[in-house]
Wavefront OBJ file of the C-alpha trace (Angstrom):
o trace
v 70.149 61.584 -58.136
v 66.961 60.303 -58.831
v 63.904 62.064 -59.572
v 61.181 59.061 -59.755
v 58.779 58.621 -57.002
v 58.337 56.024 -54.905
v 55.486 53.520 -55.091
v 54.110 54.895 -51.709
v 54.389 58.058 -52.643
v 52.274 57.393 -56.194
v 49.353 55.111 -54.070
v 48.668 58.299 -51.977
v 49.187 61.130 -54.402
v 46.186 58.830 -56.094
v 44.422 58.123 -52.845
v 44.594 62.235 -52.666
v 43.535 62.527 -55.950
v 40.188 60.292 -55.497
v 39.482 62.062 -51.649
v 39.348 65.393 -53.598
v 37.209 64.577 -56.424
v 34.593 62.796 -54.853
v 34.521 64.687 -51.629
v 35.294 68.172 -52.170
v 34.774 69.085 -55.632
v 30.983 68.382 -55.857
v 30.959 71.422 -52.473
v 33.391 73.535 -53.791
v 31.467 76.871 -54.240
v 28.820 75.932 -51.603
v 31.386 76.196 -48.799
v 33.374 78.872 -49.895
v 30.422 81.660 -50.653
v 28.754 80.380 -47.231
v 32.339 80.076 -45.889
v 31.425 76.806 -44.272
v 34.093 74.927 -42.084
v 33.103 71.400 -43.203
v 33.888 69.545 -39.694
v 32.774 66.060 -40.938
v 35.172 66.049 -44.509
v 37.790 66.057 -42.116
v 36.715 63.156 -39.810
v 36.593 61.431 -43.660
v 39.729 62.378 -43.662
v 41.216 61.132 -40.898
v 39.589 57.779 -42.418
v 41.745 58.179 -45.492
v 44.927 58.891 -43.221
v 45.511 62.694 -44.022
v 44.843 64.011 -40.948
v 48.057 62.405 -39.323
v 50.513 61.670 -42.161
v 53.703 62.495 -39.984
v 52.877 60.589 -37.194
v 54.271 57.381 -36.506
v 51.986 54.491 -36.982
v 52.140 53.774 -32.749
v 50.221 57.085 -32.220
v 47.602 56.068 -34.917
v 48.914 58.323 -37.762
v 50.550 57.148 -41.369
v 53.823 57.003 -40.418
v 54.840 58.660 -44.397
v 57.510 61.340 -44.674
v 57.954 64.606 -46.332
v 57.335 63.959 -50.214
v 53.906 61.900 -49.204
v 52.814 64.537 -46.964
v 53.310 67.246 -50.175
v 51.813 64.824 -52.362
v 48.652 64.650 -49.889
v 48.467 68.417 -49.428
v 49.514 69.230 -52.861
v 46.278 67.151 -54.842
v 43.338 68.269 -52.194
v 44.652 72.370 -52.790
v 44.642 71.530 -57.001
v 40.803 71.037 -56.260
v 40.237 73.267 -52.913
v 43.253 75.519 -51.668
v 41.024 76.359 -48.459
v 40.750 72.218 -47.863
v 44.359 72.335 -48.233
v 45.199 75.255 -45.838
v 43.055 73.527 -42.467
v 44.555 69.836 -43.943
v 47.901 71.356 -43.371
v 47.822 73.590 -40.598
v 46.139 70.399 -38.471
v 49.174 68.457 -39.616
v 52.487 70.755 -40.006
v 51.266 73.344 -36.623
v 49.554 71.786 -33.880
v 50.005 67.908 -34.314
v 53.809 68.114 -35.851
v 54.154 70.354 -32.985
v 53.140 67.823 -30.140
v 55.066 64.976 -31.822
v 58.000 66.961 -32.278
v 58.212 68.664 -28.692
v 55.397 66.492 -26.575
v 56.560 63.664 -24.056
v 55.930 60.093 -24.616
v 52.776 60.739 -22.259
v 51.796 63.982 -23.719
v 51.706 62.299 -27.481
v 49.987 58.972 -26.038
v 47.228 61.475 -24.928
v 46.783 63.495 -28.149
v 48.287 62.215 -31.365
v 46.228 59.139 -31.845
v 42.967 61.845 -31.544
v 44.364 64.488 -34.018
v 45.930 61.755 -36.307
v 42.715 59.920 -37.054
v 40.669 63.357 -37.376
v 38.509 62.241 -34.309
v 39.996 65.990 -32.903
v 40.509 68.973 -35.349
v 43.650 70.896 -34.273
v 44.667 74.765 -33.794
v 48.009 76.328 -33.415
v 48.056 79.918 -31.864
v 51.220 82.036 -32.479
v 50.168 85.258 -33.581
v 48.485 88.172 -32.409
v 46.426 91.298 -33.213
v 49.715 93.379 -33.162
v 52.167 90.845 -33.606
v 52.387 89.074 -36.720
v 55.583 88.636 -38.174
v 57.311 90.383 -34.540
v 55.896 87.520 -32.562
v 58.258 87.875 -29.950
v 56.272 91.108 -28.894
v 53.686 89.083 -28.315
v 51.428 90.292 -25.284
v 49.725 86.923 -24.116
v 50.824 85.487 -21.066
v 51.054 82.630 -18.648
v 51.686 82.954 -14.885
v 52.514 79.773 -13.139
v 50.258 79.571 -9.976
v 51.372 75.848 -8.434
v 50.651 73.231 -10.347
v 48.838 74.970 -12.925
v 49.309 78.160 -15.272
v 47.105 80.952 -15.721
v 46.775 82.242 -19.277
v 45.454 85.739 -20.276
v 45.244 87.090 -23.972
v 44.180 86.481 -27.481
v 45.561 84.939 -30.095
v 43.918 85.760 -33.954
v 44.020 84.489 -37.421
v 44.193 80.973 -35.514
v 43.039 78.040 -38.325
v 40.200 76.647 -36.664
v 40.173 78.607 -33.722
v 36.304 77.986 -33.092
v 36.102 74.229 -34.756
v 39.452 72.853 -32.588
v 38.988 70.289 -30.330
v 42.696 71.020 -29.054
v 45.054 74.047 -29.272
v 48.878 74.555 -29.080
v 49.117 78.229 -27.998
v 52.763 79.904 -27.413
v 52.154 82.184 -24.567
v 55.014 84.573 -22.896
v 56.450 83.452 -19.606
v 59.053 85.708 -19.551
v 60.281 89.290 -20.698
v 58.710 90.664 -23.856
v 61.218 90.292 -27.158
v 63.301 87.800 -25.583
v 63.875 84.751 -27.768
v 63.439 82.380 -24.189
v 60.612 84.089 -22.614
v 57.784 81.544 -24.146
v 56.606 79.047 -23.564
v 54.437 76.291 -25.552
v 51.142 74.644 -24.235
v 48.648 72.693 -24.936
v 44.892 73.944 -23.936
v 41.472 71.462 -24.993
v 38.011 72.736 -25.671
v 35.854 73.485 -23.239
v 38.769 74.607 -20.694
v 37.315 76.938 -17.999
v 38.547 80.319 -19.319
v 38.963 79.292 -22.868
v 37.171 80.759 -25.685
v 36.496 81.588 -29.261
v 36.229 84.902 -30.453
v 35.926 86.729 -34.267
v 35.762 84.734 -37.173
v 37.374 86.542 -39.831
v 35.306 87.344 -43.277
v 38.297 86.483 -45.970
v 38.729 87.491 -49.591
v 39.445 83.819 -50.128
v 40.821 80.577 -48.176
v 36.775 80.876 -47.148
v 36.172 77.037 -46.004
v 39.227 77.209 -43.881
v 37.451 78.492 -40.491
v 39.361 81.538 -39.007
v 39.344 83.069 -35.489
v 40.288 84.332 -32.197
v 41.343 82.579 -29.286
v 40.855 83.871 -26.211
v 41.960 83.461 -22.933
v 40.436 84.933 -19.664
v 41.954 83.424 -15.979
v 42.238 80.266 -18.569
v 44.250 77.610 -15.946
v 46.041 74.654 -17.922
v 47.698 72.106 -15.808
v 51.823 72.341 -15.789
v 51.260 68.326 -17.627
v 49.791 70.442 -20.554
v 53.368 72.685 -20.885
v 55.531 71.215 -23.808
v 58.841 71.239 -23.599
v 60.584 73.483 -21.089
v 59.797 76.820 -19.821
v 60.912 79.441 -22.212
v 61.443 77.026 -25.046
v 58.312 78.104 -27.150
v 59.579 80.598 -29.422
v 62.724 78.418 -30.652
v 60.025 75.743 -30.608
v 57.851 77.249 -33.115
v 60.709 78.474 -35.320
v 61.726 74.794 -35.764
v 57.838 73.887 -36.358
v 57.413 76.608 -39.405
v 60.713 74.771 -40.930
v 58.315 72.161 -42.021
v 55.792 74.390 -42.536
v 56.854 76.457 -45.101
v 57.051 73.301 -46.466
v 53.034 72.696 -46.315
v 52.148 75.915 -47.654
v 54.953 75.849 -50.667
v 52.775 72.256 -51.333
v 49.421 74.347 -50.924
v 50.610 76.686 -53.300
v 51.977 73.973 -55.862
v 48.045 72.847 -55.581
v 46.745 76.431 -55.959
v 49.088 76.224 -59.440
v 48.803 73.598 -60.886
v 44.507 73.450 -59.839
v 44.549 77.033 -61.773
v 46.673 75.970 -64.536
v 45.081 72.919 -65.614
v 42.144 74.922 -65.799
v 43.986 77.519 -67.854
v 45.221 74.954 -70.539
v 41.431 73.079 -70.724
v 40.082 76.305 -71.544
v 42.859 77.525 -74.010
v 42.298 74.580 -75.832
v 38.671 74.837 -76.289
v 38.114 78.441 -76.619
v 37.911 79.363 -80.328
v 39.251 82.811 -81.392
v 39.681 83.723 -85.413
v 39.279 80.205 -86.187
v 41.227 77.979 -84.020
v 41.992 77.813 -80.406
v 43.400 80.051 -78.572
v 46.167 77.998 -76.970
v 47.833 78.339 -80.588
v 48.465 81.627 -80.119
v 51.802 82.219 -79.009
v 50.769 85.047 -76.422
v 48.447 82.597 -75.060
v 51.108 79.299 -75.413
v 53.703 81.466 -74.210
v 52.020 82.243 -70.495
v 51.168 78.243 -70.046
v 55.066 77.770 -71.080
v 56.085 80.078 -68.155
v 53.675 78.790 -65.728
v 54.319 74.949 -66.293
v 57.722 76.053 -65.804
v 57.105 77.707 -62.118
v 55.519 74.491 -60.907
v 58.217 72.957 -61.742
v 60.448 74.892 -60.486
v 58.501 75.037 -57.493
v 57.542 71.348 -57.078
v 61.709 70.831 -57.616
v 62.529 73.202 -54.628
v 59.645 71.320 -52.309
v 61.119 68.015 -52.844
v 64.388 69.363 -51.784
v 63.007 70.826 -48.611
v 61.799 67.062 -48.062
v 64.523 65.523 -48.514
v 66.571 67.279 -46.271
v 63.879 66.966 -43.503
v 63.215 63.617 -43.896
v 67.374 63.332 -43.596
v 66.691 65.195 -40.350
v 69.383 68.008 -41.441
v 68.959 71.815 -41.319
v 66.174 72.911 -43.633
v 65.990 76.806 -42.828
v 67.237 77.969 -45.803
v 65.923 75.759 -48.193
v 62.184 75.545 -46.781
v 62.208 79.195 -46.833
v 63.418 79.266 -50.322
v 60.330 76.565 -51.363
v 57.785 78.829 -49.687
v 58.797 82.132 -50.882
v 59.111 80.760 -54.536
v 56.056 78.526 -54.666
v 53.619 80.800 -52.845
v 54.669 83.956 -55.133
v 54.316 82.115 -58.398
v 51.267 80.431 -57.592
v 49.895 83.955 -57.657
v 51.446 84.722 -60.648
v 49.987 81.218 -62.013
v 46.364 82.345 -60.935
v 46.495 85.462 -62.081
v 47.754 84.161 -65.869
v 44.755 81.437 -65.627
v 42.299 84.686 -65.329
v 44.030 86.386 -67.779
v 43.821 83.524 -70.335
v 40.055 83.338 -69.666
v 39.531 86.490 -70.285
v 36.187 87.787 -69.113
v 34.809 84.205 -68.099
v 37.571 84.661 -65.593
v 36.341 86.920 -63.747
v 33.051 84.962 -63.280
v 32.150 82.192 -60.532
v 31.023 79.894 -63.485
v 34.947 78.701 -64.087
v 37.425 77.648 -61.440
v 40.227 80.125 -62.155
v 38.451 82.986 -60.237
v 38.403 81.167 -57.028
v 41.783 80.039 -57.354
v 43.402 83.739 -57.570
v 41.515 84.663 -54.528
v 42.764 81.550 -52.466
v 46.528 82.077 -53.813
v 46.982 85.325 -51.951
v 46.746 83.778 -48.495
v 49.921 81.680 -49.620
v 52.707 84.997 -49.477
v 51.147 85.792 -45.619
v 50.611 82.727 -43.801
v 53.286 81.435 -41.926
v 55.791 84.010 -42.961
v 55.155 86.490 -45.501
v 57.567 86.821 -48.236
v 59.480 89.366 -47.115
v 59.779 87.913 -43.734
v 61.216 84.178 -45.990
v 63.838 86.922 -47.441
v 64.896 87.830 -43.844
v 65.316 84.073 -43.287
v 67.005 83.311 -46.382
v 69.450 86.250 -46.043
v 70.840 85.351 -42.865
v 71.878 82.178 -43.920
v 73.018 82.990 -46.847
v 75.308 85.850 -44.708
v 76.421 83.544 -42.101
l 1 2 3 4 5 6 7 8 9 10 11 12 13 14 15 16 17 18 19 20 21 22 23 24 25 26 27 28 29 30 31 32 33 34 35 36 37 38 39 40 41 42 43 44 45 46 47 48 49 50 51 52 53 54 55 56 57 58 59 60 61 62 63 64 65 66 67 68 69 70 71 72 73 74 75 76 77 78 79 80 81 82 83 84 85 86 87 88 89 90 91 92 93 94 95 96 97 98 99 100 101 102 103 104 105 106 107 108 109 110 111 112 113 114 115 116 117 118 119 120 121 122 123 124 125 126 127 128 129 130 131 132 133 134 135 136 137 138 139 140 141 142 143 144 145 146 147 148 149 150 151 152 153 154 155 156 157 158 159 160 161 162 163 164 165 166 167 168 169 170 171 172 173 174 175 176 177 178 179 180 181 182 183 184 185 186 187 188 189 190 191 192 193 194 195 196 197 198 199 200 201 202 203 204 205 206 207 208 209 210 211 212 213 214 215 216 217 218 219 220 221 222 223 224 225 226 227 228 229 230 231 232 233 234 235 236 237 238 239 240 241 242 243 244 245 246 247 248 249 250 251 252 253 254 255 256 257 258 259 260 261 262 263 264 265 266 267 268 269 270 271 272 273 274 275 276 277 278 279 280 281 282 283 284 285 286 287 288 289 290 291 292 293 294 295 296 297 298 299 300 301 302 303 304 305 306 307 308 309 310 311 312 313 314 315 316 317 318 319 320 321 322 323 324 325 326 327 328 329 330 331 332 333 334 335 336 337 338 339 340 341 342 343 344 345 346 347 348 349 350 351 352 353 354 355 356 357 358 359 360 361 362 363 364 365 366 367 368 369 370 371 372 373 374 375 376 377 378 379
C-alpha cells in the first residue's frame, strides 16, 4: 500500500495553495461580515481549473480524480471554509450530477459552462420540511406534452440566487416512494423560475444561500436527466461523492484552525515560556493533529474506492461523519488554546469554529451518516 502522493496530485494541492493565499485570504473577513457571494473569485477559478475538476477534459473540465479533487477543496477551506463549501457544492452536486446522469447532449450543453466557472451551479434537494426525509418532499412536476410544469420551493440551495443553472429533484410520482422523482435541469431566467430568502448564517457567510422557487415554471422534457422516477436513487448516488467534498471541507476547516492553534501556542508567553510547552496545551495539538489524520486517512480511502468505481456508501459516510465532527472538535480546541483572543475577530480561530458547524448538517447530518453506516454494516 502506498501512502505517497502523486506528482499531479502535489502540482495542484500547490496550485490550491497559491489560489487561496493570494485570492481569498486578503477578503477573508470582508466577505464573511458583509456575507458577500464573491461571483468573480469563482470565474478565477474556473481559470485555475477548480470549478470542473471531475470532468473529463472533452467537456472543458480537469479531467483529475478523487484525491486531486480533496486536495483542491481541502487547501481553499484551510484559508476560507465558506470558499470551500460553494467550490464543492458547484463540483460534487450539480455538475457531478449532470456528468454522472446527463446524456452525451445534455453534458455537451452544460459541462464545458460549469467546468470553466463561466456558469455558477445549484443543486436543489431539500425543502422547508424535508431535510433529511427528502422523500416527503412536496415539489412537483406535471408533464404537460413536451414540457413539465414545476411548482414548489426548494431552500438552503448553495447559490440559489447567484446560479446560472440548477439541478432540482422534483416529485413525479407518489409522496415517500423511492421512484417517484425525478431529476431536472432548470437555467436562469426560466419563465416561472425564481429566487427567494437568502438565509442570514452563523457562519459559512460567503457561501450565498437561498430559496428556489418555482411557480407554473415549464422546463422542456430535453432538460429531464435520466428517467422518470430515477431522481431520488440519483441523488443518493451523487451524495456518495459528496460526503466526500464536505469530509475534505472539514479536513480544511482543521487543519486552517489548527495551524493557527500551534502558531499561536508557540508565540504566546505564559510564566516564562510558551505556552505550547505546557502539556495541557501540547496535549490538545497532539489529539487534534491526530484527527486530521485520521480524517485525511479515511478521505483518501473514500477516493480510492471511487476512483476504482466500487461501492463507496459505507466508507464515504464513515469520512464525513468522522471528519466533519472532529473538525468541530479541532475548532473549538484552537479557541480554547487562544484563550480570550479567541473569541475575538482579530485571530482566525473564531471564524473557523463558526464555519465548522455547517460541516455535521450539510449533506447528511451525522446522525443521518450513522443511519447509512448502520445498514451496511447490518446487511
Amino acid at each position: 500500500m502506498n501512502f505517497d502522493y502523486s506528482e499531479t496530485h502535489q502540482m495542484v494541492k500547490a496550485s490550491a495553495r497559491e489560489f487561496a493565499e493570494q485570492y481569498i485570504r486578503p477578503h477573508i473577513m470582508e466577505w464573511d461580515e458583509k456575507q458577500v457571494f464573491p461571483v468573480e473569485l469563482f470565474k478565477k477559478a474556473g481559470e485555475f481549473g477548480f470549478m470542473g475538476v471531475l470532468v473529463p477534459e472533452q467537456y472543458g473540465g480537469s479531467g483529475l480524480g478523487y484525491h486531486e479533487y480533496i486536495a483542491v477543496i481541502e487547501e481553499i477551506s484551510r484559508v476560507d471554509p465558506s470558499i470551500g463549501l460553494s467550490v464543492a457544492a458547484h463540483n460534487s452536486l450539480c455538475t457531478n450530477h449532470i456528468l454522472e446522469f446527463g446524456s452525451e447532449e445534455q453534458k455537451q450543453k452544460w459541462l464545458p459552462k460549469l467546468a470553466t466557472g463561466e456558469w455558477i451551479g445549484a443543486w436543489g434537494l431539500t425543502e422547508h420540511n424535508t431535510g433529511s426525509d427528502a422523500g416527503g418532499m412536496s415539489t412537483t412536476a406535471v408533464k404537460d406534452g413536451d414540457e413539465w410544469v414545476l411548482n414548489g420551493a426548494k431552500n438552503f440551495i448553495t447559490h440559489g440566487k447567484s446560479g446560472d443553472v440548477a439541478v432540482v429533484i422534483v416529485r413525479t410520482g407518489e409522496k415517500g416512494d423511492s421512484r417517484g422523482m425525478t431529476a431536472f435541469v432548470v437555467e436562469k431566467g426560466t419563465p416561472g423560475f425564481s429566487s427567494g430568502k437568502k438565509e442570514d448564517k452563523l457562519g459559512m457567510r460567503a457561501s450565498e444561500t437561498a430559496e428556489l422557487v418555482f411557480d407554473d415554471c415549464r422546463v422542456s422534457d430535453a432538460n429531464r436527466l435520466g428517467n422518470v422516477g430515477e431522481g431520488f436513487i440519483q441523488s443518493m448516488k451523487v451524495l456518495d461523492g459528496g460526503r466526500i467534498s464536505i469530509g475534505a471541507l472539514s479536513l480544511g476547516v482543521a487543519r486552517g484552525a489548527y495551524e493557527a492553534a500551534l502558531k499561536y501556542s508557540k508565540e504566546r508567553i505564559q510564566f516564562g515560556k510558551p505556552i505550547s510547552e505546557f502539556q495541557g496545551i501540547s496535549f490538545k495539538l497532539v489529539d487534534m493533529a491526530t484527527e486530521i489524520e485520521i480524517s485525511e486517512l479515511l478521505l483518501h480511502k473514500a477516493a480510492f474506492g471511487k476512483n476504482a468505481g466500487r461501492d463507496i456508501t459505507k466508507i464515504s459516510a464513515m469520512a464525513k461523519m468522522y471528519a466533519s465532527e472532529a473538525c468541530v472538535k479541532i475548532a473549538n480546541e484552537a479557541v480554547q488554546i487562544h484563550g480570550g483572543y479567541g473569541y475575538t475577530k482579530d485571530f482566525p480561530v473564531e471564524k473557523f469554529y463558526r464555519d465548522s458547524k455547517l460541516c455535521t448538517i450539510g449533506e447528511g447530518t451525522t446522525e443521518i451518516q450513522k443511519v447509512v453506516i448502520s445498514r451496511q454494516i447490518l446487511k
